[in-house]
C-alpha positions in Angstrom: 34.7 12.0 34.2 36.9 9.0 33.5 35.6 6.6 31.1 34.7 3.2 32.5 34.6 0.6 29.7 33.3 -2.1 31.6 30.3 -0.2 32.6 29.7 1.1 29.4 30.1 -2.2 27.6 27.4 -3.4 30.3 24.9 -0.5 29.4 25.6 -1.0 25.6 24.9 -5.3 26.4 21.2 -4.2 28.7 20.5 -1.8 25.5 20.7 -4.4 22.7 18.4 -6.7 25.1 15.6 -4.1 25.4 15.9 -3.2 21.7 15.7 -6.9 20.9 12.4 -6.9 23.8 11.1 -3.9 21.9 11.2 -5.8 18.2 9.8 -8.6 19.8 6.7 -7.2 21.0 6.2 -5.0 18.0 6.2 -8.5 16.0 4.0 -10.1 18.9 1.1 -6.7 17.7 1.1 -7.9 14.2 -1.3 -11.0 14.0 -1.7 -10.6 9.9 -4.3 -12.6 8.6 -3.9 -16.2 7.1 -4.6 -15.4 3.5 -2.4 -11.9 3.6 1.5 -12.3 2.6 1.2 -13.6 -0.7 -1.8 -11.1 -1.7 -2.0 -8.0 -3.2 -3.9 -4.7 -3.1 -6.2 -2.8 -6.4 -7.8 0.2 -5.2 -10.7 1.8 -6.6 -11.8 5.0 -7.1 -15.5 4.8 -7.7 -16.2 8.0 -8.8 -14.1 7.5 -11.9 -14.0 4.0 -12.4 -17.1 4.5 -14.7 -19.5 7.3 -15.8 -22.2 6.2 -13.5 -19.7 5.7 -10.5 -21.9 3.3 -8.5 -21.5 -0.3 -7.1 -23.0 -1.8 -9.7 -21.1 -0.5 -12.7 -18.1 -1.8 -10.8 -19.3 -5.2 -10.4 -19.0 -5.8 -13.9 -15.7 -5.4 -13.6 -15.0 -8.3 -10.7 -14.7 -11.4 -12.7 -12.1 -9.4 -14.9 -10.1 -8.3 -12.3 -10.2 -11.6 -10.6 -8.6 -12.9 -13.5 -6.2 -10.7 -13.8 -5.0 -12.0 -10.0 -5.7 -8.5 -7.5 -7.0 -10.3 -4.4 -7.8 -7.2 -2.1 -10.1 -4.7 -3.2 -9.5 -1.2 -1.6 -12.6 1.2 -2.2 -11.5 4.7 -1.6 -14.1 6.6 1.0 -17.9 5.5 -0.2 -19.1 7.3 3.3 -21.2 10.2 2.0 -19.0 13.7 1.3 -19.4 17.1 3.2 -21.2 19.9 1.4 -20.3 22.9 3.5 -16.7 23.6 2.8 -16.3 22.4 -0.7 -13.3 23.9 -1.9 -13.9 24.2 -6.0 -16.9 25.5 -8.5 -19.9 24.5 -8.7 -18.9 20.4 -10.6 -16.9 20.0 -7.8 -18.3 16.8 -6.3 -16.2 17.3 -3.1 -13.4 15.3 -1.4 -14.1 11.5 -0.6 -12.1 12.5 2.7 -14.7 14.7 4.1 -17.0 12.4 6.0 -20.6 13.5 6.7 -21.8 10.6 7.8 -19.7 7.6 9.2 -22.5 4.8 8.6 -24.0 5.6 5.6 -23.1 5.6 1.9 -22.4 8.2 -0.5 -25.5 8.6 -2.9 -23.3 8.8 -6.0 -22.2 5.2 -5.7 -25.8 3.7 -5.0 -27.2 1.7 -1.6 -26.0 0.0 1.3 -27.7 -3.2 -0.5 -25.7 -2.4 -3.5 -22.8 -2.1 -1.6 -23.3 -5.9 0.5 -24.4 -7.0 -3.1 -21.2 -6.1 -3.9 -19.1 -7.6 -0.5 -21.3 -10.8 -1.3 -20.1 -11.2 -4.8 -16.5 -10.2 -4.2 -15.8 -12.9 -1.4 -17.7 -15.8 -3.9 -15.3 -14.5 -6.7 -12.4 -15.2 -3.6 -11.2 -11.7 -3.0 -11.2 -9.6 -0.4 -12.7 -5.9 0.7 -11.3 -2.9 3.0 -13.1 0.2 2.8 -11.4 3.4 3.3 -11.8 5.1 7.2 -11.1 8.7 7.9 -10.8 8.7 11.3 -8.9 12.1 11.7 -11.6 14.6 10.1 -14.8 14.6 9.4 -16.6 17.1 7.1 -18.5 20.5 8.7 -21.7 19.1 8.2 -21.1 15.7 9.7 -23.9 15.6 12.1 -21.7 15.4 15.3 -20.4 19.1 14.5 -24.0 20.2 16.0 -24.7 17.0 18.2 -21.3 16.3 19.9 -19.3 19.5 19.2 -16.9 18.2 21.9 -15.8 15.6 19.5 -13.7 18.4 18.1 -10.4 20.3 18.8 -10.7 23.4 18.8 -8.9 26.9 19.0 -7.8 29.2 22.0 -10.9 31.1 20.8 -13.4 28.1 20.6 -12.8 28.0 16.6 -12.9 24.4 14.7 -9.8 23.8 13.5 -8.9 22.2 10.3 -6.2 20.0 10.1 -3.2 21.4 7.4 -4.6 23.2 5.0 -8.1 21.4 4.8 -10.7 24.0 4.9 -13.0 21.3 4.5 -13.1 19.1 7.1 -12.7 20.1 11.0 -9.9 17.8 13.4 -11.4 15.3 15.8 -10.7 15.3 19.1 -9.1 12.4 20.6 -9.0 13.5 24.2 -12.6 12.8 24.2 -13.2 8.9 25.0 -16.8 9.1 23.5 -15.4 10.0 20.3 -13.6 7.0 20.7 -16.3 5.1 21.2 -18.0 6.6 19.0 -15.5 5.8 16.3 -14.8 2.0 17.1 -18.7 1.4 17.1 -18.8 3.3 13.3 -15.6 1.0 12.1 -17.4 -2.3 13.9 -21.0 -1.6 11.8 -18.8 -1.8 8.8 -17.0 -4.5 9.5 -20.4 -6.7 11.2 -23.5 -5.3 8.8 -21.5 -5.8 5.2 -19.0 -8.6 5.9 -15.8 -6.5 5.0 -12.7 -8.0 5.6 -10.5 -4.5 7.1 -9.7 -0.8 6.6 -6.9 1.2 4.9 -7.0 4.4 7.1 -6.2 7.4 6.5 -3.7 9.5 7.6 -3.2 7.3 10.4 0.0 8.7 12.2 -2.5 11.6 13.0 -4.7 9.4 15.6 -3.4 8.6 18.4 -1.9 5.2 18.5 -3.5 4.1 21.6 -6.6 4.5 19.8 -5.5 2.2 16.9 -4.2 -0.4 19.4 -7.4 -0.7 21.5 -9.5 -0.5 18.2 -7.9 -3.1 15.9 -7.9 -5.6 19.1 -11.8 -4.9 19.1 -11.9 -5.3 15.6 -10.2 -8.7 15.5 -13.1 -9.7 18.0 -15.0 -9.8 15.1 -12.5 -11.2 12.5 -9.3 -11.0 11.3 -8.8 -8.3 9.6 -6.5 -6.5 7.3 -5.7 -3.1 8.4 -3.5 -1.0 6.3 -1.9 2.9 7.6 -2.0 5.4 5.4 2.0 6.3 7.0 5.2 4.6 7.3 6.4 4.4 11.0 7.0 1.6 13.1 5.0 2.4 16.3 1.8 2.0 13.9 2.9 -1.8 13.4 2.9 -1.7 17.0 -0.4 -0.6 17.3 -1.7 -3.5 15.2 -1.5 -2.6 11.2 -0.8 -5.3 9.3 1.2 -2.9 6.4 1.8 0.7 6.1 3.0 2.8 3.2 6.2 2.5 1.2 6.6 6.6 0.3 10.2 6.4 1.1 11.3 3.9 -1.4 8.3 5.3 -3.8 10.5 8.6 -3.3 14.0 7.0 -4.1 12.2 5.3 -7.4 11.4 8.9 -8.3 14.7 10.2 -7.0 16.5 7.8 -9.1 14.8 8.2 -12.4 15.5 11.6 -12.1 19.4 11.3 -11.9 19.1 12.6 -8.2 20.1 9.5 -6.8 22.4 6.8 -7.8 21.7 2.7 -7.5 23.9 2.3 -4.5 22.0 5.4 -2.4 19.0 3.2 -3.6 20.2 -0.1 -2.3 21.1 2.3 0.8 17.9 3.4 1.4 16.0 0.4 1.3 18.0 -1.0 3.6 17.2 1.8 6.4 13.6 1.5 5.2 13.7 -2.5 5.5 15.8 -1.8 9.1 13.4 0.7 10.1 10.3 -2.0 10.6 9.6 -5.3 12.3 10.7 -8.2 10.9 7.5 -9.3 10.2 5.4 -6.4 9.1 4.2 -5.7 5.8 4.6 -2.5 3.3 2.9 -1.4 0.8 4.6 -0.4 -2.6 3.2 1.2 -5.5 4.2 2.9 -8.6 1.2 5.1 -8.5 -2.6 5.4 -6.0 -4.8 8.2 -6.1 -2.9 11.0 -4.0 0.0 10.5 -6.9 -1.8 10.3 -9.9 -3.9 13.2 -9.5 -1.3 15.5 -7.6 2.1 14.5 -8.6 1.6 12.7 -12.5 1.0 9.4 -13.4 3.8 6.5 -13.3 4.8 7.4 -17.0 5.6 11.1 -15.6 7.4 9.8 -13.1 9.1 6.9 -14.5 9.2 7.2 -18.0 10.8 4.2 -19.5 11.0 2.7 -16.1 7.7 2.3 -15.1 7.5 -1.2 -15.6 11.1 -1.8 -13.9 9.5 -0.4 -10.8 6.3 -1.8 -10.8 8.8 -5.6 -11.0 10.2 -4.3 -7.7 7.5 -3.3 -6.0 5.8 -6.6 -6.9 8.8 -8.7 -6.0 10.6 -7.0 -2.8 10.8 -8.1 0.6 7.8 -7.7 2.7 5.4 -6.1 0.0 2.1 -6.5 -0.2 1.8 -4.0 -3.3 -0.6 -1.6 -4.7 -1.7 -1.7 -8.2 -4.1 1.6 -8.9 -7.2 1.2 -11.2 -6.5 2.2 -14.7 -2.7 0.9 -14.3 -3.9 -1.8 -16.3 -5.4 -0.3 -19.4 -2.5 1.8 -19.0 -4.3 4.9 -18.2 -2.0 7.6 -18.9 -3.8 10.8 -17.3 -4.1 12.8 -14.2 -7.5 11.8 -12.6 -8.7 15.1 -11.5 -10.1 14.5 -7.6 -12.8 16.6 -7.0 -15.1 16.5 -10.4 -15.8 13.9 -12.6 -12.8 12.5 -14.9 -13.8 8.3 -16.0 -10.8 6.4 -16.9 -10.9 5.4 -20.7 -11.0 1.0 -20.5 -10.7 1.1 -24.0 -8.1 -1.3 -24.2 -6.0 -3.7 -21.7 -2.4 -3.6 -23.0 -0.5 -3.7 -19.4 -3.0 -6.3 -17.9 -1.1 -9.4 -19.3 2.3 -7.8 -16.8 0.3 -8.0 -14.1 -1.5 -10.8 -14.5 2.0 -12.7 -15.0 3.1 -10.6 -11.7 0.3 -11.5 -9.9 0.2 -15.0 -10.9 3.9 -15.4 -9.9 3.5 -14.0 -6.5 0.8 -16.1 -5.9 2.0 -19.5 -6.7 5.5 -19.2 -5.2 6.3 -18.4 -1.8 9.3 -17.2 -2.3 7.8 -13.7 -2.9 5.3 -13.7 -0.1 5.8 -10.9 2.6 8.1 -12.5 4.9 10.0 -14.5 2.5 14.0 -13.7 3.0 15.5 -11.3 0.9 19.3 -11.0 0.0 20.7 -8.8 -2.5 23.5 -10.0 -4.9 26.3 -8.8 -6.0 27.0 -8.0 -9.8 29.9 -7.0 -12.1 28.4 -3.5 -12.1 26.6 -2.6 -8.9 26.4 1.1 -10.3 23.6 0.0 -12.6 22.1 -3.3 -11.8 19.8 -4.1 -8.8 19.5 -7.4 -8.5 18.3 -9.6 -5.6 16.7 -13.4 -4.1 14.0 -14.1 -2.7 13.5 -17.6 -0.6 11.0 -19.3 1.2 11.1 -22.9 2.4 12.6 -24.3 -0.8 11.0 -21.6 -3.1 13.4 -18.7 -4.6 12.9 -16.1 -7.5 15.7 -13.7 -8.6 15.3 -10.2 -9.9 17.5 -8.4 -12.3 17.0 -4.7 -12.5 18.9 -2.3 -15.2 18.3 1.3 -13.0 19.8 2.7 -15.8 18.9 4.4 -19.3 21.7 2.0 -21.1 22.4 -1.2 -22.1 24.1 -3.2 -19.5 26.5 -6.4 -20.1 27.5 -8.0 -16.8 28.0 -11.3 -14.6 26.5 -12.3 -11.5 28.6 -14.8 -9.6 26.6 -16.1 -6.7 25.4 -20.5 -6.5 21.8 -18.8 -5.3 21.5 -18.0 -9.3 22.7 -21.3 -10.7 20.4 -23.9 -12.2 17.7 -23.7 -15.1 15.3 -21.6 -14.2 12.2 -20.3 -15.6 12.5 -16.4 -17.4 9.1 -16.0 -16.7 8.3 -12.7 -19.6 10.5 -15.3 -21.6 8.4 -17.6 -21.2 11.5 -20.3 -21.2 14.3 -22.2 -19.3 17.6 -20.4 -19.0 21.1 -22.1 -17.8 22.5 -20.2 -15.5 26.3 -20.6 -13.8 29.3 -18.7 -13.0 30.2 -18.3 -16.7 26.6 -16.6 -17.4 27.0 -13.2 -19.1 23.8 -11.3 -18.9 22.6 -8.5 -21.3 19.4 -6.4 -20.6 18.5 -3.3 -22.2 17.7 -0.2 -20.6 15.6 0.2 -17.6 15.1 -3.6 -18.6 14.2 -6.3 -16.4 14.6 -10.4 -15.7 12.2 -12.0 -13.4 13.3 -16.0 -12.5 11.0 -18.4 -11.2 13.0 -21.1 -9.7 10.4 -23.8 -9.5 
């Protein structure tokens, strides 16, 4: 067939326009909340935060963490847990992921009054709560096994089936429309008898997404909530979630430290991830949460001396809304095991004064909210240093990263740099021009607050 130019120029022209339609109304399903892009996210797991595990032991906790500057509270499942199915011996205390009961709480952590106690004083102390929603699975002994067994999928031979290899929990059925209901009116009691203010949901690429369109519509009814997906495509932004999960980049960090990757692959593939999402949607990126910590090592583990060169960027890059995990700040420097009983040691607070000057930054400058521009900048010696800008209506920081385990000595030549800003771990002013020569150690770090 002979190739006609014009035509395919033509196709290539309507093809841009429907991509550029498509990005549009993917931006158009993400209405975030007011309070959201210049926030960030502590998640708690109750059953270890203290050796009681309840509601009320963590409440002591609040004013600290307020101070410390986490705004979002994320509370890992407190539904009640499956006993049929448990996978371990007899301490095993079962997975928060196996639901039996989708409007109750979980006896270990204490009431449903403890729990709006808690919602009550959280929002006076000016943060903000999601709860944890499994809306894939439920446990065997979840009372709609026995009263709505159609809520289920099921075998060729009538057998529940469990999703991957979770033996214990059985696949919901999403075919079924009263299941849908049925789940919508579950998330809604949350969200209208304790005041919460959204949901991180689990393994969320496994519902369908017309589901999560129709219920976070329904859910902003109510209010305006935050919605978080426990996965990384953009079709779930479509659906309606305000942020989904950075694993790619958390992978390159890993990648990287590791000598598997070089700097510029890195600079490569946050550029697909950022390209890979609407303009205005938000990730979330983490050194460490619960699934990494207890299955895959703690951010020392992983990052060695570089665990607080990747917590900067995941505090300071474009469209994060980052994930700090309980314990980070003591620094707790064990695997917390998941299905027994395993308290984190707050014996001392050594990493809390980082996050608190992390925290603090992000939330007085705009320059490193969510949607705040991002441009990378160009060093001396791009093999080892990452460094970037972030702007926002007359707000900017710049971040220096050394992604290497030596010393680096090196200019950075761009006027976005230049002036006398604040080194804010220095705690001083720095002159910064063309002739600037910069020396960080390794795996080092410069955060600059341009006020």
């Amino acid at each position: 067939m002979q190739f006609n130019k014009k035509l395919f120029l033509l196709a290539m022209t309507f093809a841009g326009i429907y991509q550029g339609m498509a990005q549009t109304e993917a931006a158009k399903a993400i209405a975030h909340p007011a309070w959201s892009a210049q926030s960030n996210i502590y998640e708690v797991n109750l059953r270890q935060y203290s050796s009681a595990g309840t509601f009320t032991e963590f409440m002591k906790h609040m004013p600290r963490l307020r101070k410390m500057g986490v705004d979002i509270l994320w509370f890992m499942p407190i539904t009640p847990i499956g006993i049929e199915g448990r996978k371990m011996t007899s301490a095993d205390l079962g997975s928060y992921y196996a639901v039996r009961n989708y409007t109750a709480v979980n006896e270990e952590h204490g009431t449903l009054a403890d729990f709006k106690k808690l919602v009550k004083q959280a929002h006076q102390l000016g943060f903000k709560v999601i709860t944890d929603w499994v809306a894939n699975h439920s446990a065997p002994d979840n009372h709609w096994v026995k009263a709505h067994p159609d809520f289920y999928s099921k075998d060729s031979t009538g057998k529940f089936i469990s999703p991957f290899d979770w033996t214990d929990v059985y696949k919901l059925n999403y075919n079924n429309s009263e299941l849908r209901d049925s789940m919508l009116a579950a998330m809604k009691f949350w969200v209208t008898e304790t005041g919460i203010d959204g949901f991180r949901c689990d393994v969320a690429e496994e519902v369908p997404m017309d589901f999560w369109k129709k219920c976070i519509a329904n859910l902003r009814k109510i209010k305006p909530v935050f919605m978080l997906a426990e996965g990384g495509k953009a079709e779930l932004h479509e659906a309606g979630f305000d942020e989904t999960y950075g694993w790619d980049m958390m992978g390159a960090m890993t990648d990287l430290y590791a000598g598997k990757i070089s700097v510029r692959k890195f600079d490569s593939s946050l550029n697909k991830s950022i390209a890979s999402l609407p303009s205005n949607a938000y990730r979330m990126y983490f050194t460490s949460n619960h699934d990494e910590n207890s299955w895959n090592g703690t951010e020392f583990e992983k990052y060695g001396d570089a665990y607080k060169t990747f917590a900067v960027f995941t505090q300071t890059i474009y469209q994060s809304v980052p994930l700090i995990y309980n314990g980070q700040e003591v620094p707790n420097k064990k695997r917390l095991k998941f299905f027994v009983k395993d308290p984190i040691s707050w014996d001392k607070f050594d990493m809390a004064p980082f996050y608190k000057t992390m925290l603090s930054l992000r939330k007085k400058n705009p320059a490193l909210a969510a949607n705040a521009s991002y441009r990378k900048l160009t060093s001396s010696n791009d093999d080892a240093i990452f460094s970037y800008v972030r702007e926002n209506n007359g707000h900017k920081v710049a971040v220096i990263l050394n992604l290497s385990g030596k010393p680096q000595s090196f200019s950075i030549q761009d006027k976005a740099l230049y002036g006398k800003p604040m080194n804010v771990f220095l705690y001083q002013n720095e002159t910064l021009n063309k002739n600037h020569v910069f020396n960080i150690e390794p795996w080092g770090f410069i955060v600059y607050d341009y006020k």
